[in-house]
LOKOL-362001 format. One record per atom (N, C-alpha, C): residue number from 1; residue in three letters; z, y, x. Coordinates in nm, 2 decimals, padded with zeros to 4 digits. Example, Ala and Ser with C-alpha at 12.3 -4.5 7.8 and 13.67 -1.06 7.14 Angstrom:
BEGIN
 pos code      Z      Y      X
   1  Ala  00.78 -00.57  01.32
   1  Ala  00.78 -00.45  01.23
   1  Ala  00.78 -00.33  01.32
   2  Ser  00.71 -00.22  01.28
   2  Ser  00.71 -00.11  01.37
   2  Ser  00.79  00.00  01.29
% end
This chain:
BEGIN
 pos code      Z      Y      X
   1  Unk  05.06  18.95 -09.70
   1  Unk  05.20  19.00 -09.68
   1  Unk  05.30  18.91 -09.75
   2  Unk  05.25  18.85 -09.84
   2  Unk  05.33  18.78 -09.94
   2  Unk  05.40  18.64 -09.84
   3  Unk  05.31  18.56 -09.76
   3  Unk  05.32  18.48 -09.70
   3  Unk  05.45  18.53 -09.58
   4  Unk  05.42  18.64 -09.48
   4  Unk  05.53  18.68 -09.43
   4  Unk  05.66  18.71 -09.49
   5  Unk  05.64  18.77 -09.62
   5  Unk  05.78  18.78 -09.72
   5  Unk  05.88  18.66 -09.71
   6  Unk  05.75  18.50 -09.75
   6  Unk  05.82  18.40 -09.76
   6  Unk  05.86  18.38 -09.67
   7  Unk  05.80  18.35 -09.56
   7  Unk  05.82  18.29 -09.43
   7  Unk  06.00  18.40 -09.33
   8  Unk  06.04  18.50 -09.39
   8  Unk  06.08  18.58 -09.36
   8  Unk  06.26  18.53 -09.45
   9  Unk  06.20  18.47 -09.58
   9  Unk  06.29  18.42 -09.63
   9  Unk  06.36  18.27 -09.61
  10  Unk  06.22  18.22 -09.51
  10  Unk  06.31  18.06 -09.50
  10  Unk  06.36  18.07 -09.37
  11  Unk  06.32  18.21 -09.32
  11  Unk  06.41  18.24 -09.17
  11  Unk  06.49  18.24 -09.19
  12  Unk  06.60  18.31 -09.30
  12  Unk  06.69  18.32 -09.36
  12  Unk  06.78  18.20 -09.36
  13  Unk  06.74  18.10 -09.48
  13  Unk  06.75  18.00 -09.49
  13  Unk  06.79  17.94 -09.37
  14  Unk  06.70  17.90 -09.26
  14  Unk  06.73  17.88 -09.14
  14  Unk  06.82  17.89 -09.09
  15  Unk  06.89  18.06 -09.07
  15  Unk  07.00  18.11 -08.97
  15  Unk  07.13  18.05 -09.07
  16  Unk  07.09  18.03 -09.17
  16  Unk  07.21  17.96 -09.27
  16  Unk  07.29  17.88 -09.24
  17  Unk  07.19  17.76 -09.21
  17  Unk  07.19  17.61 -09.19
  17  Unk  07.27  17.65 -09.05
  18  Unk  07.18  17.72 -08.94
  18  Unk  07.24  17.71 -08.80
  18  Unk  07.38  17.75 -08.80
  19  Unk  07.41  17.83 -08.86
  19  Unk  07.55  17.89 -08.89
  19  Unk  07.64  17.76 -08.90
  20  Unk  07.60  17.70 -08.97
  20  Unk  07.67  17.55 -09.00
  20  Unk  07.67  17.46 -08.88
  21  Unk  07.53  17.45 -08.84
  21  Unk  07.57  17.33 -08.72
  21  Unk  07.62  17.40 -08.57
  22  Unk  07.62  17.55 -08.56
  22  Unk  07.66  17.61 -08.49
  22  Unk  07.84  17.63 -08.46
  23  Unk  07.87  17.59 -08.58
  23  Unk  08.04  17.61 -08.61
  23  Unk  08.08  17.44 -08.64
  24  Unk  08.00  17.36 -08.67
  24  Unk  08.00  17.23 -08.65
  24  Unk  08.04  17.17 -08.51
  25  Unk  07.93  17.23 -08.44
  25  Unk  07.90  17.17 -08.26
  25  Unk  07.99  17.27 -08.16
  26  Unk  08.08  17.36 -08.22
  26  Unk  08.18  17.45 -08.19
  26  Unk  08.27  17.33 -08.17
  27  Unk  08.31  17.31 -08.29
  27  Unk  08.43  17.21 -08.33
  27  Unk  08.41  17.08 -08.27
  28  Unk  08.30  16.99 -08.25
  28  Unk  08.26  16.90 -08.18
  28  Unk  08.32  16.90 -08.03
  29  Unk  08.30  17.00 -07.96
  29  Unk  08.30  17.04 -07.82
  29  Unk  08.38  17.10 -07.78
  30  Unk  08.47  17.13 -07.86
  30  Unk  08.63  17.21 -07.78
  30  Unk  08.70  17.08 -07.68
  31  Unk  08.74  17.16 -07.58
  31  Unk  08.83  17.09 -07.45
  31  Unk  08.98  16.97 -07.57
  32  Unk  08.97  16.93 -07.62
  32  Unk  09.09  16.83 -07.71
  32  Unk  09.11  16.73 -07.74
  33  Unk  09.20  16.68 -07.76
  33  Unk  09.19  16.57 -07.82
  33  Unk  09.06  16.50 -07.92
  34  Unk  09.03  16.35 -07.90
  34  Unk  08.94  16.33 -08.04
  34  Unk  08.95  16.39 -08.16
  35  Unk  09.09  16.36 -08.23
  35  Unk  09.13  16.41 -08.32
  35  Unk  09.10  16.55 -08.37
  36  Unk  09.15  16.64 -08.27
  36  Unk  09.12  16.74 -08.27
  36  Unk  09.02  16.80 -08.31
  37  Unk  08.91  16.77 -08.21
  37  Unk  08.79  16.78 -08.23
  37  Unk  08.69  16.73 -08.36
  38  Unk  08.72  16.62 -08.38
  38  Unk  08.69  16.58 -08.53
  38  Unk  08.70  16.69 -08.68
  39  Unk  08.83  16.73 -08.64
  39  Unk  08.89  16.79 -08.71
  39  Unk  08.87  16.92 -08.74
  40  Unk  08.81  16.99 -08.60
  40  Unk  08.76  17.13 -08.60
  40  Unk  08.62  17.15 -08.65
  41  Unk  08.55  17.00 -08.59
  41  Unk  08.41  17.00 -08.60
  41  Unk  08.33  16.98 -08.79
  42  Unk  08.46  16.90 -08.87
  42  Unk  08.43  16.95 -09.01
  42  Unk  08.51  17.05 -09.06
  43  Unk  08.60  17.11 -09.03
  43  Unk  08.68  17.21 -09.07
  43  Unk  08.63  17.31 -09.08
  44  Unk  08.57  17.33 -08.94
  44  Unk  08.46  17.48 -08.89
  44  Unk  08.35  17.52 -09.00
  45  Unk  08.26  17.43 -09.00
  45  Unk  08.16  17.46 -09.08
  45  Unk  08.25  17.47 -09.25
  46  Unk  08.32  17.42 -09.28
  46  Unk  08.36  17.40 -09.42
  46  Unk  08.42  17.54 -09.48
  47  Unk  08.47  17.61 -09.36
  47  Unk  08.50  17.74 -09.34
  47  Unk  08.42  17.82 -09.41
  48  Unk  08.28  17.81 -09.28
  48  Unk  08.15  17.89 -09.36
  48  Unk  08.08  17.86 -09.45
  49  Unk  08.13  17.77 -09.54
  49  Unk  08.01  17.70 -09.67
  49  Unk  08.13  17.79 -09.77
  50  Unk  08.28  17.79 -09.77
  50  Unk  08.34  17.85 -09.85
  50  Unk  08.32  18.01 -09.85
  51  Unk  08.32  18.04 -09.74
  51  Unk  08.36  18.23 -09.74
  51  Unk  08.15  18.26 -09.76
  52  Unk  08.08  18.17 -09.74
  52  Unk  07.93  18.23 -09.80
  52  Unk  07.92  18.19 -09.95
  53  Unk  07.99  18.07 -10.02
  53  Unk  07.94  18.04 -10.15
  53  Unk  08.07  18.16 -10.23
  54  Unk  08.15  18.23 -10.20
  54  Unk  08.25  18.31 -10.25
  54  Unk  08.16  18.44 -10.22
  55  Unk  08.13  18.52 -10.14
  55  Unk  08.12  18.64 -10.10
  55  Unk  07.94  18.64 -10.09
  56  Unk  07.88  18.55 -10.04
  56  Unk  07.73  18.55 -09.96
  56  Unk  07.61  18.51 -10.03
  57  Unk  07.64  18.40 -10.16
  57  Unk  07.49  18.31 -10.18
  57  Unk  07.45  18.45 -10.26
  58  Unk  07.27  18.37 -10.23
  58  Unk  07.20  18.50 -10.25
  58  Unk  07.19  18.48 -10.46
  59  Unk  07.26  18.45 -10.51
  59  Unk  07.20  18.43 -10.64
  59  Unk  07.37  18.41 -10.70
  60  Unk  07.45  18.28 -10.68
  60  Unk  07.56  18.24 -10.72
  60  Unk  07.70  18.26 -10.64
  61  Unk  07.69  18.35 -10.58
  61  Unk  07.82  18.40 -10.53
  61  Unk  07.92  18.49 -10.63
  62  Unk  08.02  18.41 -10.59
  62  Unk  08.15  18.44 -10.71
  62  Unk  08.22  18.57 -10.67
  63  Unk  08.16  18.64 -10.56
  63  Unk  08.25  18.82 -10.57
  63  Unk  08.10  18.86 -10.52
  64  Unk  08.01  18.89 -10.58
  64  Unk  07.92  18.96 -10.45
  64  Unk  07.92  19.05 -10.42
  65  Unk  07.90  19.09 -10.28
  65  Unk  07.90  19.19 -10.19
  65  Unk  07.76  19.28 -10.20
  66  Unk  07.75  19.39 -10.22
  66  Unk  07.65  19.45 -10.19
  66  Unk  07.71  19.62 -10.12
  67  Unk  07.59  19.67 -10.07
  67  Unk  07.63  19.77 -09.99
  67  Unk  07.71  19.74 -09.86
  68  Unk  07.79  19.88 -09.82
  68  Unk  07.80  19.82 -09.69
  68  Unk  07.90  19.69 -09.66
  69  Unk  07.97  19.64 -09.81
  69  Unk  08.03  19.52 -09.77
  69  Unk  07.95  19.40 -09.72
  70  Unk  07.80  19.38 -09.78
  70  Unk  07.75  19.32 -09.77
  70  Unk  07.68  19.32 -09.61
  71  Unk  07.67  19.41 -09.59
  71  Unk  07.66  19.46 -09.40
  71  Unk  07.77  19.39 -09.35
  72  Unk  07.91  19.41 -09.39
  72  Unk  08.01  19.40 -09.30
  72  Unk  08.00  19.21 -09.32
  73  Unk  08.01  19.17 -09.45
  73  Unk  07.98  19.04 -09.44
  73  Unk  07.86  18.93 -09.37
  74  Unk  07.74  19.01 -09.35
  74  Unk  07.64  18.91 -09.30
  74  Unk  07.66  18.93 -09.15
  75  Unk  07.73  19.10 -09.09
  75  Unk  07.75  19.08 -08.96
  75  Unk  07.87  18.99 -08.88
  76  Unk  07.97  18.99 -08.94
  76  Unk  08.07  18.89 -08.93
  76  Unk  08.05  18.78 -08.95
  77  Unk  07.98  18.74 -09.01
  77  Unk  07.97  18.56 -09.10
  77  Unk  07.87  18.48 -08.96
  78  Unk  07.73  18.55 -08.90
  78  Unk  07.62  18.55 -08.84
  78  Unk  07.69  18.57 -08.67
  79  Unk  07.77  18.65 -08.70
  79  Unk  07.83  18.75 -08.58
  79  Unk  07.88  18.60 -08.52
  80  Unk  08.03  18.55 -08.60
  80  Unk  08.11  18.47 -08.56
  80  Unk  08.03  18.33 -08.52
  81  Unk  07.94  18.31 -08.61
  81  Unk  07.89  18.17 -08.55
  81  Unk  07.78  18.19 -08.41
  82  Unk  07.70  18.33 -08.45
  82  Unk  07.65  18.37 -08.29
  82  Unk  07.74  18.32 -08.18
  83  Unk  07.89  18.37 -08.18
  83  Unk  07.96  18.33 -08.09
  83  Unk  07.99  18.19 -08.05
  84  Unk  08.02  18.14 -08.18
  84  Unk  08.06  17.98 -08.18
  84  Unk  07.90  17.88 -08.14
  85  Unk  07.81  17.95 -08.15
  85  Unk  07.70  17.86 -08.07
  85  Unk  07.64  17.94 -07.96
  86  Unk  07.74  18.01 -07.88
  86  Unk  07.73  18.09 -07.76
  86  Unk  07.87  17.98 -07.66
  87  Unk  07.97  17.98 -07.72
  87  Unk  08.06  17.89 -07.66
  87  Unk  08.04  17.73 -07.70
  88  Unk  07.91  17.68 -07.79
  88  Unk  07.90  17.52 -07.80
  88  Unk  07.76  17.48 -07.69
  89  Unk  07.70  17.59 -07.67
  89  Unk  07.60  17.53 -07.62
  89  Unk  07.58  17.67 -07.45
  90  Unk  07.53  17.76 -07.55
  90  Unk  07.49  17.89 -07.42
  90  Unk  07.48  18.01 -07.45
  91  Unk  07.54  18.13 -07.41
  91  Unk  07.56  18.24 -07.46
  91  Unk  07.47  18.30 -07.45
  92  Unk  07.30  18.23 -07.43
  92  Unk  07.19  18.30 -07.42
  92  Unk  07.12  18.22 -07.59
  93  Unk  07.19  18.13 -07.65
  93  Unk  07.13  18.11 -07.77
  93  Unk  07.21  18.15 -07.86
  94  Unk  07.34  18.20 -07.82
  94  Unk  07.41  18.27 -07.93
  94  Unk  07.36  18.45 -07.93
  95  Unk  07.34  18.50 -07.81
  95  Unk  07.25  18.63 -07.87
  95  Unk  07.12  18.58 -07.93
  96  Unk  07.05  18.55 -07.94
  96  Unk  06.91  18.47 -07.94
  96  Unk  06.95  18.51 -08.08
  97  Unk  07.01  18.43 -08.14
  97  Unk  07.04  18.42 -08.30
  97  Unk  07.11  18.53 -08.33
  98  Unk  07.19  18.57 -08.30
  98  Unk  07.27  18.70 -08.34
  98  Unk  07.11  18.83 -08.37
  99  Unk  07.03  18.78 -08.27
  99  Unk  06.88  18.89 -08.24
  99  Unk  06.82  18.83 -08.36
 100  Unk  06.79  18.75 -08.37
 100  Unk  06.70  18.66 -08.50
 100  Unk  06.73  18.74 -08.63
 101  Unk  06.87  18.72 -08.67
 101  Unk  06.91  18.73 -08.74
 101  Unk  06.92  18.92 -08.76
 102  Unk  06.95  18.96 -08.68
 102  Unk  06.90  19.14 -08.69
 102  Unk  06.81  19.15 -08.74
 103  Unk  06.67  19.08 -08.73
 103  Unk  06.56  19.13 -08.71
 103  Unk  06.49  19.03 -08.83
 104  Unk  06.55  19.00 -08.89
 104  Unk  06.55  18.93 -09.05
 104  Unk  06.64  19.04 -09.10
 105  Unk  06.70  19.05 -09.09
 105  Unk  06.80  19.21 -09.18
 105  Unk  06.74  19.28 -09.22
 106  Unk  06.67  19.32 -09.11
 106  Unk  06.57  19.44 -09.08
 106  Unk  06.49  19.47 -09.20
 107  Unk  06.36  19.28 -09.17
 107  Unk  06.32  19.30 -09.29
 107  Unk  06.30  19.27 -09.41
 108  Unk  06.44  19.19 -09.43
 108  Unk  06.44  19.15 -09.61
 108  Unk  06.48  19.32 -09.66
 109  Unk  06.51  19.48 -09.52
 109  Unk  06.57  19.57 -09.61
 109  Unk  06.44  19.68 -09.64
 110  Unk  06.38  19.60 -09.52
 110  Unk  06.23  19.67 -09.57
 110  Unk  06.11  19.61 -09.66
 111  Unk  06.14  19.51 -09.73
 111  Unk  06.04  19.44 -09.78
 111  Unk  06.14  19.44 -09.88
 112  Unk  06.24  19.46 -09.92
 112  Unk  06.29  19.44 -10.07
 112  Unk  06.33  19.33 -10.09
 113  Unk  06.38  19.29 -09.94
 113  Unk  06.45  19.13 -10.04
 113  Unk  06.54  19.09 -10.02
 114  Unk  06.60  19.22 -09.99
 114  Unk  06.77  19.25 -10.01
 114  Unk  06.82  19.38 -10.07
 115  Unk  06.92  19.36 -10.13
 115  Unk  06.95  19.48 -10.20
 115  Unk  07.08  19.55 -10.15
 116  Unk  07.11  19.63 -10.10
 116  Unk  07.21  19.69 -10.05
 116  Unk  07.28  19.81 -10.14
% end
């Protein structure tokens, strides 16, 4: 069980990272100017590294959220980049991951390795 615990946690890990290149390859691929797009494509992600290291890291976050804030935050945070790698690539990999990411919720809340 221990092994699925871990492995359940670098899934985690995982949807983290995609979050980033998901809001990255958003900003990459908008209809715009180079510029533009440059601009979106580091701005976007830089977005989500602030509003998760303020509200989200699982150890060093500077307000943490627990309870249902913490619901409202991982659904929005997960939610929005679901979207933004639904409009960078295909809206069948942005539910894909919005689903991933449910079903890691699920169970870091059944395995204890999340605290609500």
């Amino acid at each position: 069980m221990s092994v699925l615990k871990g492995a359940n946690l670098l899934v985690m890990f995982l949807l983290e990272l995609l979050v980033l290149g998901a809001a990255a390859g958003w900003g990459f691929t908008v209809s715009a100017p180079i510029v533009v797009r440059v601009l979106l494509g580091l701005a976007a992600p830089a977005v989500f590294i602030v509003v998760w290291a303020l509200f989200g890291a699982a150890k060093d976050a500077r307000f943490p959220q627990t309870g249902w804030r913490r619901v409202v935050l991982e659904v929005v945070w997960f939610g929005a980049a679901s979207v933004l790698l639904g409009l960078a690539w295909t809206p069948v990999a942005g539910v894909v991951m919005f689903a991933v990411w449910l079903g890691n919720g699920v169970l870091r809340l059944l395995w204890g390795q999340q605290q609500l």
